[in-house]
C-alpha positions in Angstrom: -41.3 -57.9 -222.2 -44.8 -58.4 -221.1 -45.6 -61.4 -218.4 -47.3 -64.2 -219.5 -50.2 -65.1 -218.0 -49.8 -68.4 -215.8 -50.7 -71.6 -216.8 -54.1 -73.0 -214.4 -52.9 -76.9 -213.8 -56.5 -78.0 -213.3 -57.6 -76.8 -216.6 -57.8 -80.2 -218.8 -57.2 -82.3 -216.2 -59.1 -85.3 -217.6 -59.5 -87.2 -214.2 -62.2 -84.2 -214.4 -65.8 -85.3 -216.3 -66.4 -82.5 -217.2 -63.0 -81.8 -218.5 -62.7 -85.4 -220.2 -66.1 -84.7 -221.9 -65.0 -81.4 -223.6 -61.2 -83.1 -224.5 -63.1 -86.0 -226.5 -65.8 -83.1 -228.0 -62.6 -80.9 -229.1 -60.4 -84.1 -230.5 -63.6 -84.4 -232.6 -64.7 -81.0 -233.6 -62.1 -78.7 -232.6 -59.6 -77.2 -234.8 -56.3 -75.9 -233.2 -54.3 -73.8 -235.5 -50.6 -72.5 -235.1 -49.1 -69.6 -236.7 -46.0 -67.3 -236.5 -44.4 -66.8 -232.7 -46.8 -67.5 -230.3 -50.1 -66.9 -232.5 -52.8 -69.2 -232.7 -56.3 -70.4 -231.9 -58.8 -72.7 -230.9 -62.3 -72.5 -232.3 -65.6 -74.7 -232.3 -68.2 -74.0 -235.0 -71.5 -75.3 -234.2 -75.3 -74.4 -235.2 -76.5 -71.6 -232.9 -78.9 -74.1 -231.3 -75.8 -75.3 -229.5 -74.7 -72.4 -228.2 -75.1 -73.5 -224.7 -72.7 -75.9 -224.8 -69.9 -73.4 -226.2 -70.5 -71.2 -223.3 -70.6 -74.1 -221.0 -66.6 -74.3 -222.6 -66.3 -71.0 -222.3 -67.0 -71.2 -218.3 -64.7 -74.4 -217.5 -61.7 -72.5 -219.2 -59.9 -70.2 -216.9 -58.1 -68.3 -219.5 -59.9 -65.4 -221.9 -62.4 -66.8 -224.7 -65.0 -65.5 -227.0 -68.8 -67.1 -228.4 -70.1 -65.4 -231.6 -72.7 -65.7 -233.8 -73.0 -65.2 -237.3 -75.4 -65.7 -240.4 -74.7 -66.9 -243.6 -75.8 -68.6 -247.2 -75.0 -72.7 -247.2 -75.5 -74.8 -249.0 -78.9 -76.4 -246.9 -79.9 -73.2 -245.8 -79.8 -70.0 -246.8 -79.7 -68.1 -243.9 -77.7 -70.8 -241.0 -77.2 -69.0 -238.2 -73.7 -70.5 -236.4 -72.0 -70.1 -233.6 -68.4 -70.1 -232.4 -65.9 -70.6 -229.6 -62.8 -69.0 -229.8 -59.7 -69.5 -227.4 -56.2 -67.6 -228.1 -54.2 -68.1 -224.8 -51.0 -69.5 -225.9 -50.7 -71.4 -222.5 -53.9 -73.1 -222.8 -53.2 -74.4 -226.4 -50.3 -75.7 -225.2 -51.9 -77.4 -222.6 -54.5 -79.1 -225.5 -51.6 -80.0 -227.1 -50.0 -81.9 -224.5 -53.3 -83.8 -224.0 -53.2 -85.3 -227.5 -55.3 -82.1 -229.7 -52.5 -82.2 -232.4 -52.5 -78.9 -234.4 -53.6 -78.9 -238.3 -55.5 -82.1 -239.5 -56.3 -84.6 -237.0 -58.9 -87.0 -238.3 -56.6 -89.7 -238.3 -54.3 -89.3 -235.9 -56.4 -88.3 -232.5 -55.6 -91.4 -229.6 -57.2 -91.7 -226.3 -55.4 -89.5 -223.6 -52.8 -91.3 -221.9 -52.5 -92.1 -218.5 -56.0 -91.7 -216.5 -58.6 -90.3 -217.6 -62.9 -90.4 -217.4 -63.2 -92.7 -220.3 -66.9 -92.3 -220.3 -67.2 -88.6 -220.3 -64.6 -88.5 -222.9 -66.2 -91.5 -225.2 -69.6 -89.1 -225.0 -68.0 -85.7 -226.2 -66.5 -88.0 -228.9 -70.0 -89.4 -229.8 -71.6 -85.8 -229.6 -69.2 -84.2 -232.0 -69.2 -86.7 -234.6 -71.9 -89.7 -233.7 -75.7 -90.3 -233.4 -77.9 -91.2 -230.9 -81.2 -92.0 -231.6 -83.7 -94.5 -233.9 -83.7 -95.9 -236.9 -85.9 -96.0 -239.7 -87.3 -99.1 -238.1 -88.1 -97.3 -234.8 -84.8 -99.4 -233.5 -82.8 -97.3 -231.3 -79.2 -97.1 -232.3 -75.6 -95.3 -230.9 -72.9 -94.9 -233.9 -69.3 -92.9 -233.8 -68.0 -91.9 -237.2 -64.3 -91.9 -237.3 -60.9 -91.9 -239.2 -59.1 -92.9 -236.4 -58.1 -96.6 -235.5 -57.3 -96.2 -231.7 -60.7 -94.4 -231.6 -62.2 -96.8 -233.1 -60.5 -99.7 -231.1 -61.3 -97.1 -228.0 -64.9 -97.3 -228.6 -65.1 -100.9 -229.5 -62.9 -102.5 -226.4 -65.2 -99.6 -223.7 -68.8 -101.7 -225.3 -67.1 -104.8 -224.9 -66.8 -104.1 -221.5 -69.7 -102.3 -220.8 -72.3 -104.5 -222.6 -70.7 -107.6 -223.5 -71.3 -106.9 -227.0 -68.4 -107.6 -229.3 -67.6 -105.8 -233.0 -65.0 -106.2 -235.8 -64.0 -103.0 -236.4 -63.5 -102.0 -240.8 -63.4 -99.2 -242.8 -66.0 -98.8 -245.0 -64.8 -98.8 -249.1 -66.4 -95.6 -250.3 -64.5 -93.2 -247.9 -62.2 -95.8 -245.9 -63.4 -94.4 -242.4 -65.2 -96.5 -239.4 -68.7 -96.4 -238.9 -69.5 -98.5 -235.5 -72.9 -98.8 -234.5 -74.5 -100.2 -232.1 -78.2 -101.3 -231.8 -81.3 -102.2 -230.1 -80.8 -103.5 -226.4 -77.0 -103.1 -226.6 -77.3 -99.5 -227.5 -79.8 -98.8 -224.7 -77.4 -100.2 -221.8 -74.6 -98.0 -223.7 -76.6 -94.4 -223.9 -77.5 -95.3 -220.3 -73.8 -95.4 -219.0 -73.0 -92.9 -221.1 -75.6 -90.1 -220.3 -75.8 -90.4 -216.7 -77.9 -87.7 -215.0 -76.1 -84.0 -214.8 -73.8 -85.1 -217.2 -72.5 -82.7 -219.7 -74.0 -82.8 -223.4 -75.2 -81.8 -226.4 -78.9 -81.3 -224.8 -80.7 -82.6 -228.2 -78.7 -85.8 -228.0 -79.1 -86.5 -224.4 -82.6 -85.8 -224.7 -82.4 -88.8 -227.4 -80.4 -90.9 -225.3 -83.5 -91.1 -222.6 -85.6 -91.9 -225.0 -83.8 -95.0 -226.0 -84.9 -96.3 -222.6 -88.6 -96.5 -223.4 -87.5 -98.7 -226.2 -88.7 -102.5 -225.3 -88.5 -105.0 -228.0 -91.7 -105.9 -230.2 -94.2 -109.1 -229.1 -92.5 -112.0 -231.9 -89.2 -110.6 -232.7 -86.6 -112.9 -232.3 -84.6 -112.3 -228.1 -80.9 -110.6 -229.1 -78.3 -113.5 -229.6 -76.3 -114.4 -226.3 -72.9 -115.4 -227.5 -71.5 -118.8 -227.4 -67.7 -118.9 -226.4 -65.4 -120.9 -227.9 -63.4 -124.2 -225.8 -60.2 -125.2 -226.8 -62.3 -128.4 -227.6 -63.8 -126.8 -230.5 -61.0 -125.3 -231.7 -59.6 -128.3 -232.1 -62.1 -129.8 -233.9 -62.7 -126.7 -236.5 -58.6 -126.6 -236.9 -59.3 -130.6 -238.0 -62.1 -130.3 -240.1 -60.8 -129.5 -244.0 -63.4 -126.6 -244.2 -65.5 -124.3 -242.6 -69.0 -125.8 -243.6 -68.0 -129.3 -242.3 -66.8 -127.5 -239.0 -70.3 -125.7 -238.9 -71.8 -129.2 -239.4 -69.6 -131.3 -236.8 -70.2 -128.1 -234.3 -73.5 -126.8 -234.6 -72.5 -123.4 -235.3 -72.5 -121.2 -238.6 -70.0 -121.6 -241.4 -69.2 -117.7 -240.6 -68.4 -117.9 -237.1 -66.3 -121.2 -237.6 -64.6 -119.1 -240.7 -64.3 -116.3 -238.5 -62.6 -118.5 -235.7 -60.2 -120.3 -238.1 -59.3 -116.6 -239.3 -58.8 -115.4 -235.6 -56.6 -118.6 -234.8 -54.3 -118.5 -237.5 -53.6 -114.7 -237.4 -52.6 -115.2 -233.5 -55.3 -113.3 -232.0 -56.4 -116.2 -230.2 -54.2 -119.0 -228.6 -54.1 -122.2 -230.5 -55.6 -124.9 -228.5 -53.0 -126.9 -226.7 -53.0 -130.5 -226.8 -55.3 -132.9 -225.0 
């Protein structure tokens, strides 16, 4: 029986950027397919502009793997030229697997790696597999993550919290019930920033984008981004006495949606009721 070939313990360790950036690029656009005994694959299909990022794959993995190109008729083009990343090794699949790449259909079950990890790196290969970075219509700039899953989601969400200070309520939109999270103007500057540090690894069209969010400054008139007002246990007490939110907006000076929201936040416990005075 034929020796297998060793298993390299640094490969995926995701205390590694570079290695947390391509486990958050393959949870996102990565398929991981099992068959029969120890068959299988790993392959990532991108447009043959971004072929420099498969072979930068290609060189952290320490087992054998291939990049192709082929040509074909879509339906936007009809001649796209694509290319591909394949990896067979049994061992390092296994490895992928261990980190949280699940085999099959994923959208909706990928997580965050536990344990430790470079949350950064990994939040960007997310965001370059299936986000945007860049401006919108408006000339506004703008980061967004598509996504099925709800701890990505949450992932994404509690990291901006923390980075910025901006805060989002995360819900899946009605037409194909997945999460669209974007972030905009000032917020998403200070966010492409941290992510897209210098010598980073990434997609070079979208950290080309991400500096030129920094340029960005707001326009002469428009109204400074809104600095949020925390809530006391003193107003909480007063919107929890008041028989509506309008008369709370009115007795607080705040808007009938944020008192709404409040009440909503209070009485499904994911704030503390206000204790006594």
């Amino acid at each position: 029986m034929a020796d297998r070939e060793p298993i390299d313990h640094r490969f995926m360790d995701l205390t590694v950027p570079e290695y947390a950036y391509m486990f958050g690029f393959l949870q996102a656009d990565g398929h991981l397919q099992q068959s029969a005994g120890r068959k299988g694959k790993l392959s990532v299909e991108l447009s043959s502009h971004d072929i420099d990022l498969l072979r930068a794959f290609q060189r952290l993995t320490p087992y054998y793997s291939s990049v192709t190109e082929r040509t074909r008729t879509t339906n936007f083009a009809e001649a796209h030229t694509s290319a591909t990343w394949t990896l067979c090794s049994p061992e390092a699949r296994t490895r992928l697997n261990a980190c949280g790449l699940p085999y099959g259909r994923k959208s909706a079950t990928v997580a965050p790696p536990r344990g430790e990890f470079s949350r950064r790196d990994y939040l960007r290969g997310l965001i370059d597999a299936d986000g945007s970075v860049g401006f919108t219509s408006k000339g506004f700039p703008f980061v967004s993550l598509t996504t099925a899953s709800d701890a990505v989601a949450r992932f994404l969400r509690d990291y901006c919290k923390e980075t910025t200070g901006a805060e989002r309520i995360l819900s899946r939109n009605a037409r194909d019930n997945i999460y669209n999270v974007l972030y905009t103007m000032e917020v998403a500057q200070r966010l492409a920033a941290d992510l897209y540090y210098p010598g980073c690894l990434a997609l070079e069209r979208k950290r080309t984008a991400a500096g030129l969010l920094s340029a960005w400054a707001r326009p002469a008139g428009m109204r400074a981004a809104h600095t949020r007002r925390r809530w006391t246990q003193e107003e909480d007490r007063i919107l929890l006495a008041c028989d509506s939110p309008a008369a709370a907006a009115e007795a607080l000076g705040r808007t009938i949606q944020s008192c709404h929201l409040r009440r909503w936040r209070l009485g499904t416990g994911q704030v503390g009721t206000p204790s006594r005075p």
